[in-house]
Residue, then its C-alpha position, 0 to 999 in steps of 0.5 A: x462527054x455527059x451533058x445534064x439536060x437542064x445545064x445551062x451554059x453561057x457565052x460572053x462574046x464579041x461579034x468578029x472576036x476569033x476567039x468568040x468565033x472559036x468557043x461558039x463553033x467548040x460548043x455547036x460543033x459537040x452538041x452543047x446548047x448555049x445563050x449567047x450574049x454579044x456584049x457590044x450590043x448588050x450594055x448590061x451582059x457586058x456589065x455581068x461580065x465585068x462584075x464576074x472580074x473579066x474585061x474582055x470576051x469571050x467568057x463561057x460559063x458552065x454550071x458554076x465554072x467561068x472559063x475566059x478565052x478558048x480553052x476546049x480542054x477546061x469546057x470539055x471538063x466542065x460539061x463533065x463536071x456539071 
């Protein structure tokens, strides 16, 4: 898996959410650098996330792609695509 060094990704996530824990350990576990931004402490990420038209976490944006839920095959594709 490709990687730009100047991607930047982001994760829309809950603290004990399964499916944040799963995206975080996706994303550690191949390397992949991230901010991780836990909308039930962060008022205004969680109002990012909603203006992006997703209610619920965990989100994961990379480059121009929002990926909702643990979807590793959608992320792997859009590293390649970034």
């Amino acid at each position: 898996m490709r990687r730009r060094r100047d991607l930047q990704v982001q994760l829309y996530s809950a603290t004990g959410d399964p499916e944040s824990i799963r995206v975080k350990a996706w994303l550690s576990g191949h390397g992949v650098p991230f901010s991780d931004y836990d909308i039930g402490v962060e008022d205004a990420r969680r109002r990012e996330m909603l203006a992006m038209g997703f209610d619920r976490p965990p989100v994961t944006v990379i480059g121009a792609r929002r990926i909702q839920g643990y979807k590793p095959e959608e992320m792997a594709a859009a590293l390649e695509e970034a």
